[in-house]
N, C-alpha and C positions, 0 to 999 in steps of 0.2 A: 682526395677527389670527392664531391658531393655527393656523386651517385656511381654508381657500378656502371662500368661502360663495358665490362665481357662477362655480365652473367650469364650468359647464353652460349660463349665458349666456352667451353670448360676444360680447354689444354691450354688458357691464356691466364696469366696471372697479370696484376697491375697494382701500381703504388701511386702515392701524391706528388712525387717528385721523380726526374730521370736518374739523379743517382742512387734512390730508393731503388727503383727498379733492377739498375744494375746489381746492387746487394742483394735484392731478393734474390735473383737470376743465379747469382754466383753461389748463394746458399742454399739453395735449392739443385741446382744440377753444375758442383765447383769445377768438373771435369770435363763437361760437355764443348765441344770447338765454339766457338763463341767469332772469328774473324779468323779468315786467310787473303792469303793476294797468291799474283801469278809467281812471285819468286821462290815459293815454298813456306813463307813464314806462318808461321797459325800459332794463337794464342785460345787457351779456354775462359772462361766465364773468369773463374776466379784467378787466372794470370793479366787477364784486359782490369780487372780491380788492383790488382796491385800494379800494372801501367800506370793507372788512374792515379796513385796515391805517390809513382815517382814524380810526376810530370808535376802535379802540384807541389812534391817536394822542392823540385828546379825552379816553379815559376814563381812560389812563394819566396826565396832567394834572390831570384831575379825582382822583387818589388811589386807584385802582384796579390793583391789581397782584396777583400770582398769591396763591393762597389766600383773597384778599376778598370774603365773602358778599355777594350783590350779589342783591335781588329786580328783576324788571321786569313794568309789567301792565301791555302795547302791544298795540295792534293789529294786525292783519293787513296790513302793508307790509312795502315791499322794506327800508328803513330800522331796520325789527325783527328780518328776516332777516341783517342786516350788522351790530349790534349784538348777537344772539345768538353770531354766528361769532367777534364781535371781544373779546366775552369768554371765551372758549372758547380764543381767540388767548392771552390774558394768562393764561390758567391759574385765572383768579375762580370760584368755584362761585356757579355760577347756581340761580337758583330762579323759575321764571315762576309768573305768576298770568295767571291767565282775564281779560278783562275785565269780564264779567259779577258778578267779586267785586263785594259793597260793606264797610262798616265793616269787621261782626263778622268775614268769613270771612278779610279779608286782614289783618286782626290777627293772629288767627291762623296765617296763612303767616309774615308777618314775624318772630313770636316763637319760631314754632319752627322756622327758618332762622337765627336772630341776624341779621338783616341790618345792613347795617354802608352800605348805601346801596339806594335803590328808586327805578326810573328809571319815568317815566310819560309820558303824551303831550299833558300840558295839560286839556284842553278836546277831548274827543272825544264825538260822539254822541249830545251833550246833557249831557254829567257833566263836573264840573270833579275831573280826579284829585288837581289839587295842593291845594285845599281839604280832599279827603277826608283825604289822608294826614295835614294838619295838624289835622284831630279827632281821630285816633284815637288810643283811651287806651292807651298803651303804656307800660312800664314804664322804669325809668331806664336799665335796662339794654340796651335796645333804643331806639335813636333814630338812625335812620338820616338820612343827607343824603338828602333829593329833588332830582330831578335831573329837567328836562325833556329826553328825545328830542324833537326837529325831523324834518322828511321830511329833512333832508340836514346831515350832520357839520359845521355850521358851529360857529366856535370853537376848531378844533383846526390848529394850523400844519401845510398837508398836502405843505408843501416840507421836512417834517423828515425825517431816518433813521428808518426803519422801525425800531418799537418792537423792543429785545431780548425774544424771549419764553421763557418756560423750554420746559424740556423735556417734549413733551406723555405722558402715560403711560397709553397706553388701558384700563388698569385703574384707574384714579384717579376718585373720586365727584368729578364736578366739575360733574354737572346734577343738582337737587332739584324734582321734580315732584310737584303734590298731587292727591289724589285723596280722596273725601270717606268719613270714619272713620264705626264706627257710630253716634255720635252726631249725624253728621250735619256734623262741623266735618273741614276739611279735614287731611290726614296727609301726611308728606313724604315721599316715595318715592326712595330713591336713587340713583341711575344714572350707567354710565359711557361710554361713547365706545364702547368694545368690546359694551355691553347695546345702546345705541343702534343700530349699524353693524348689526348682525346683525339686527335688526327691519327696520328702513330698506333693506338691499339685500335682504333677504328677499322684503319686500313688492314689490321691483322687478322682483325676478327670479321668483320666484313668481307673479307677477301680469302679466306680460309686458309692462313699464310700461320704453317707448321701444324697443323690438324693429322697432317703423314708425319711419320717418324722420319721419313728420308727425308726434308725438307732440307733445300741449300737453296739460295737466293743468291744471286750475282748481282752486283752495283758497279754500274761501269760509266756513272754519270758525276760532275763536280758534287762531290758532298756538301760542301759549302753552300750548296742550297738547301733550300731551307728539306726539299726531300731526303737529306742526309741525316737529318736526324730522325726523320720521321721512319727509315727504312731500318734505323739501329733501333729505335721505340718497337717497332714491331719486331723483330727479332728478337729482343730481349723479354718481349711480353710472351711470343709465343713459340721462344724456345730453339731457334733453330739458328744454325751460323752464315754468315754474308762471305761470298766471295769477293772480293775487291778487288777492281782493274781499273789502274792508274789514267787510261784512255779507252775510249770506245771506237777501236778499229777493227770495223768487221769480221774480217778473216781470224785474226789471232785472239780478237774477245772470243767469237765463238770456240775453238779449238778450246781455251782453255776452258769452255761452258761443260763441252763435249769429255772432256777429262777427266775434270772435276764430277761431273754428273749434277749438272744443275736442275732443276724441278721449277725454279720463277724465275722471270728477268722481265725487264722492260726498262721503262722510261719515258716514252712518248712513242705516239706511229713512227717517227724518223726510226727510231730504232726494230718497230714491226717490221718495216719496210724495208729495212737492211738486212736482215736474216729470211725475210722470206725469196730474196735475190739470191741471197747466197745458198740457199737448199734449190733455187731454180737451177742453178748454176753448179753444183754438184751432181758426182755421179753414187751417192751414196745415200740411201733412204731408208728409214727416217734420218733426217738430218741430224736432228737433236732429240735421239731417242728417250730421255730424261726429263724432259722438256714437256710438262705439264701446263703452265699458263703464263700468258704474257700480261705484265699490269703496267698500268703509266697512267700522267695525265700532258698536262703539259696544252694539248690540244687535242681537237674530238677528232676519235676516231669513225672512220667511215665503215657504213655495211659492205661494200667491195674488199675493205681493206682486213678485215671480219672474216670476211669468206674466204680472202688468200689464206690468209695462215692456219687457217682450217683447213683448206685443200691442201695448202705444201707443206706445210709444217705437222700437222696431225693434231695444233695445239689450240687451246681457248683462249681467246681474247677476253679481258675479265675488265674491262676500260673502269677510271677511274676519273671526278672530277675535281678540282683543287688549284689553290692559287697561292701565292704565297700571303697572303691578308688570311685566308682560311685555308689551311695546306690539305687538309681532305675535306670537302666538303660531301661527296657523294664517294661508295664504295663496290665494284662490282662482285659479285658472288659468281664465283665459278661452278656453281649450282643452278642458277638461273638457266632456264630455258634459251635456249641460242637465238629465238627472234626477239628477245627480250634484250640480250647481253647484245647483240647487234643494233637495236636502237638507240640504246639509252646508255647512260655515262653513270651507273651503278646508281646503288639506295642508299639513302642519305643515311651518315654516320649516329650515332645515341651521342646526343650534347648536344646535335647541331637542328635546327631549323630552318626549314628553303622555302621560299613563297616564289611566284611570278605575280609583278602587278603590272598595270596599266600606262597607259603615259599620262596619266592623272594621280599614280601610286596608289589606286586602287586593288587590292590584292583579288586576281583572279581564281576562277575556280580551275579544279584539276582537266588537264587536256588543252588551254589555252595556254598561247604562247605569249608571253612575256618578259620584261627584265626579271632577273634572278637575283633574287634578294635573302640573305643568308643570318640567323642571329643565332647566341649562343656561346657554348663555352670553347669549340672549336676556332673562335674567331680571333682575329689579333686585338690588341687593345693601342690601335689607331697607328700615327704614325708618328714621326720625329718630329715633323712640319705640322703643328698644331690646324693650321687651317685646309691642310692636306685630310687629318681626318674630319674636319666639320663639313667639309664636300663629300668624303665619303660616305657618311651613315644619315639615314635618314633620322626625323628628327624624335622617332621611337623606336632607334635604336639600332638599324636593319643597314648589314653591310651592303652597299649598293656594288654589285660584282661587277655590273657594263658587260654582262652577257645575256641574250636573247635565249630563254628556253623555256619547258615544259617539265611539270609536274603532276606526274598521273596519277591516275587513283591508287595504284602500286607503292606510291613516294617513289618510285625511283624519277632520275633526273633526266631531262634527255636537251641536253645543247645544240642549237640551232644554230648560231652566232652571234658576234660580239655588236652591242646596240651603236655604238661609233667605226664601225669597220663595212662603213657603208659609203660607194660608188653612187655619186650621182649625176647620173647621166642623161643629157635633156631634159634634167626635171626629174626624171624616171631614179627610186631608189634602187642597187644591187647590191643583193648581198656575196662581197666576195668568198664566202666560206661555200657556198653553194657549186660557185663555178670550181672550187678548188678541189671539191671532193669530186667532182665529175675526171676535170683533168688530170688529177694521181691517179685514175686507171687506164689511162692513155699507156701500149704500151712501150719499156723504155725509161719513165720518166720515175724521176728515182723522190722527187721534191718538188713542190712547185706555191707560189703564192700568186694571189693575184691584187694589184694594187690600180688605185685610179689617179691616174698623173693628171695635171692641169693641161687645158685645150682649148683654142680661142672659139670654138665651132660648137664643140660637145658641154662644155661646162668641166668635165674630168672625160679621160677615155680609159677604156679597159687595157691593163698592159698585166702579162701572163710572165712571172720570172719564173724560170724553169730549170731544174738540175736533171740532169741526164745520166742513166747511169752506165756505166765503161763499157764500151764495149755496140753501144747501141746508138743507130742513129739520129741526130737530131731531129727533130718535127717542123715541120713549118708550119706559119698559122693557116694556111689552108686544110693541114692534117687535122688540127688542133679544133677550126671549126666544122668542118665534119665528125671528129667525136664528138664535139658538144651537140650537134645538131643529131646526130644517130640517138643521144641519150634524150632526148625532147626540150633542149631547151632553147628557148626564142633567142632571134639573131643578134636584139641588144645586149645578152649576155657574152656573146662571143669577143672576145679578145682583138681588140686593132692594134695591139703593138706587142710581140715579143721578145723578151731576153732571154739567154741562155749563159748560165755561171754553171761555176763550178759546184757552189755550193752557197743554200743563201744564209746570208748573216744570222747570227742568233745575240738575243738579248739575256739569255738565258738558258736552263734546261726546256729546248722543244719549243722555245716562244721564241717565232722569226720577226727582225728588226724590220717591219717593214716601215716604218719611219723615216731610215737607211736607205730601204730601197725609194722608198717614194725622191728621197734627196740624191740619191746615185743618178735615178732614171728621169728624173725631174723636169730638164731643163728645158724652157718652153719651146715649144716646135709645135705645128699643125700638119701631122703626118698624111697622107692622102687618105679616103675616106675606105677605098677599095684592102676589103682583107687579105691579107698575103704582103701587101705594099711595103710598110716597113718589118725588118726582120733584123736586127742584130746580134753576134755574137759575142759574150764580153765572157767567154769561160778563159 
C-alpha cells in the first residue's frame, strides 16, 4: 500500500494484499477464532490458512490457475470465505454472484465476466444451483465447467506441497463484483486488493471494530457482495472473529447473536429495523445485552431510526456510506457525538476523497448540498462495459456516485438523496427519500419505498409500497397522510396510491429494486384525485 491507512489504530495491522494480511493475522495471533457459523464449526486464523491452501490445492486440480475467470454464487460459510482467499491465492479473477440471482441475472454475470468455470453449492435453501446453471441460455462462447463447493475441501490431496502461486500485485483487477445497471441487469464492477484493503481497514479503523478485546461480529448478509470481503478485511486487520449465518431471519439470527455474545452487527436499516421489532416485541431487556454497535450501509439511515435503537436496544448506530464502485466511502465512529452520528453517514475513510458539486460540476463549499463525487484509492477501477465507466467518472477523474449530499467542515458525509430518484410531479420535483424516511416511522410499518408511476393528469403520481410488520395493522392512505401531514410536510408529497407486499424486492444487500416496483405497479390508470381513493393489497 502507498501509505499507511491505520497509523492512528494501533490494534489494526495491514499488508499490500488480502492474502498477506491473512498471513500476517495468522502469524501474529495462529490461535485466535478467526470464523464460526450457527452449526458449531469454528476455525482459528492459522486453520482458515491452511483451508486456504486445501481449496487451492482442489481448485488448482480442478484447472484453475492465475488469470482464470472463475464465477461463484455461495453462501454465507466459512467454506466460501476459504474458497474466496484460495482463489485470490492462485491469482484467478473472481466474480461473485449474490445468491439471490436466478436465470436471467446470473446469465448475465457469466457473460460479462467470460467465465471459464462457476462454482455453486448444490442444493441450498430450497434451489438446486446445478440444475440452474444447466438451463441457462448461454452462448457457445461461454460454457463454463460447474463445480460443486462442499462445507469442506474434500477431493484435493491435503498432504501435497503447497500450490506455487504467482506473484500477488495489489493493483491487479483480480475481483469483479456486480451491482445492478440502469436497466435493471447487473454491471461488473472492477476491483483490486489495494480498492478492497483501503475500504475493509477503513471500515475497521474508522469504525473501532476490535479496539475491545471481546469483539465478535456477526455476518448475516450474502458475502458475495462485495461487503463480504470487506467485513473479512476488517477482521483480519483488527483482530477479531465473524460469526456467520447462512440467512438473516430475525428470530433465530438474533438468538444465535444473543448466545454467541455479539458486540457488532448490521448491514443496512432493514436489519436496524428488524431487531429493534424484535426487542419491542420481547419480554426480556436488554435484548441483546452484548450488543454494542449497529454498522451498515446499503441505504441512509434516518434520525427516527437512530433514536429507536437507542431507546430499545441500548445500542449505537454508527451508519456507514458505501457502494459497490467504492465499498466504504465514509466511515461512522462510535465515538462521535449522537447528533453528529444521527445526521451524517460517517467520515470519510484515509485514501479516499469526497467533494459535492453543482449541476455545472462545480465543486462546492462545505455545508452545501450537492452530487457526491468520490476519488482515490478506495474507488473501483471502472467497469466491464468500457463506456459504462466513461459515463461514470468525470473527466478528472471523480467517481460520479448519483447521490445528493453534504460535506461539512467535519469531512464527515451526510446523504440526502439519490440525484435520479426524483418524482415529478406537475412540474414540481420530490424527493422520494424524504417522504420515506417520514413514513418508516409510521407505526407498524416494517419497510417502505416510495415510487412515481406514470399519470395522464399528474405527469407521475406518488405511490407508497409498504411492508407491514406481523402482527400489526395495515394503514390506509388516509392514516399515511395524516402522519405525513403531523410531520410538516405539504400535501403534494403525500402519497395518492398505496401498496401493501409482503416484502419489497431487493437488488441487492439493502438496495430496493424499485425499478421492479415501478414495473409491477406501473400500469397506466388515472386513479381518482381524492386520497384514500385507490388502496390495494398485493401482500
Amino acid at each position: 500500500m502507498s501509505e499507511s491507512t491505520t497509523g492512528s489504530w494501533p490494534w489494526m495491522i495491514e499488508a499490500d494484499t488480502v492474502l498477506q494480511l491473512l498471513e500476517r493475522r495468522a502469524a501474529l495471533t495462529p490461535d485466535a477464532l478467526a470464523l464460526l457459523d450457527e452449526e458449531g464449526r469454528r476455525v482459528t486464523c492459522r486453520q482458515l490458512l491452511g483451508l486456504v491452501e486445501q481449496y487451492a490445492a482442489l481448485l488448482t486440480e480442478l484447472g484453475i490457475e492465475s488469470g482464470t475467470r472463475v464465477a461463484w454464487q455461495l453462501p454465507t460459510r466459512i467454506s466460501t470465505y476459504a474458497v474466496m482467499l484460495a482463489l485470490r491465492r492462485l491469482g484467478a479473477v473472481q466474480a461473485p454472484i449474490i445468491p439471490l440471482y436466478r436465470e436471467r441475472e446470473v446469465t448475465a454475470c457469466l457473460v460479462a465476466v467470460e467465465a471459464e468455470h462457476f462454482l455453486v453449492p448444490g442444493t441450498w435453501n430450497g434451489h438446486d444451483f446445478v440444475a440452474m446453471a444447466e438451463r441457462l441460455d448461454l452462448p457457445e462462447s461461454v460454457r463454463p465447467r460447474v463445480i460443486v463447493i462442499d462445507l469442506d475441501p474434500t477431493g484435493a490431496d491435503h498432504e501435497a506441497a503447497t500450490v506455487t502461486a504467482p506473484a500477488a500485485d495489489p493493483d491487479d483487477v483480480r475481483w469483479i463484483y456486480f451491482t445492478s445497471g440502469s436497466s435493471g441487469m447487473p454491471k461488473g464492477v472492477r476491483h483490486t486488493d489495494d480498492s478492497l484493503l483501503t475500504g475493509g481497514l477503513g471500515f475497521a479503523g474508522r469504525g473501532r471494530l476490535g479496539a475491545e478485546p471481546d469483539e465478535l461480529a456477526a455476518a448475516a448478509f450474502p458475502i458475495a457482495h462485495v461487503g463480504g470481503v470487506l467485513y473479512l478485511i476488517a477482521a483480519l486487520g483488527g483482530g477479531y472473529p465473524i460469526l456467520l449465518q447462512e440467512a438473516f431471519v430475525p428470530g433465530p439470527a438474533a438468538e444465535a447473536m444473543h448466545m454467541h455474545g455479539v458486540t457488532v452487527t448490521g448491514g443496512a436499516p432493514p436489519f436496524y429495523q428488524a431487531l429493534v421489532a424484535l426487542a419491542q416485541d420481547a419480554d426480556v431487556q436488554p435484548f441483546l445485552p452484548s450488543l454494542r454497535v449497529l454498522k451498515g450501509g446499503g441505504a441512509p439511515c434516518s434520525v427516527e431510526l437512530f433514536e429507536q435503537v437507542r431507546d430499545v436496544l441500548g445500542t449505537v448506530v454508527a451508519h456507514d456510506y458505501g457502494m459497490t464502485e467504492v465499498p466504504m466511502i465514509a466511515v461512522g465512529d462510535p465515538h462521535d457525538p449522537g447528533d453528529l452520528l444521527a445526521r451524517t453517514d460517517g467520515g470519510v475513510v484515509p485514501g479516499n476523497e469526497v467533494r459535492a458539486v453543482g449541476p455545472s460540476g462545480e465543486p462546492l463549499p462545505p455545508g452545501e448540498s450537492g452530487e457526491l463525487q468520490v476519488s482515490g484509492r478506495g474507488v473501483c477501477r471502472g467497469y466491464l462495459d468500457h463506456s459504462e465507466t466513461e459515463r461514470a467518472f468525470t473527466a478528472d477523474g471523480w467517481f460520479r456516485t448519483g447521490d445528493l449530499g453534504i460535506v461539512h467542515d467535519s469531512g464527515h458525509v451526510e446523504v440526502v438523496g439519490r440525484l435520479k430518484d426524483v418524482i415529478i410531479r406537475k412540474g414540481e420535483n420530490l424527493v422520494p427519500f424524504e417522504i420515506e424516511l417520514v413514513l418508516g416511522t409510521f407505526p407498524g410499518v416494517a419497510e417502505v419505498a416510495v415510487v412515481g408511476l406514470p399519470d395522464e393528469e399528474r405527469g407521475e403520481l406518488v405511490c407508497a409500497v409498504v411492508a407491514v410488520r406481523p402482527g400489526h395493522p395495515r394503514p390506509s392512505l388516509v392514516d399515511l397522510a395524516e402522519h405525513l401531514a403531523a410531520a410538516g410536510l405539504m400535501r403534494q408529497k403525500w402519497p395518492e396510491r398505496l401498496e401493501v407486499v409482503d416484502e419489497l424486492p431487493r437488488t441487492g444487500l439493502a438496495k430496493v429494486a424499485k425499478a421492479e416496483l415501478k414495473r409491477r405497479f406501473g400500469a397506466p390508470e388515472t386513479p381518482p384525485a381524492t386520497v384514500g381513493a385507490t388502496e390495494r393489497n398485493h401482500a
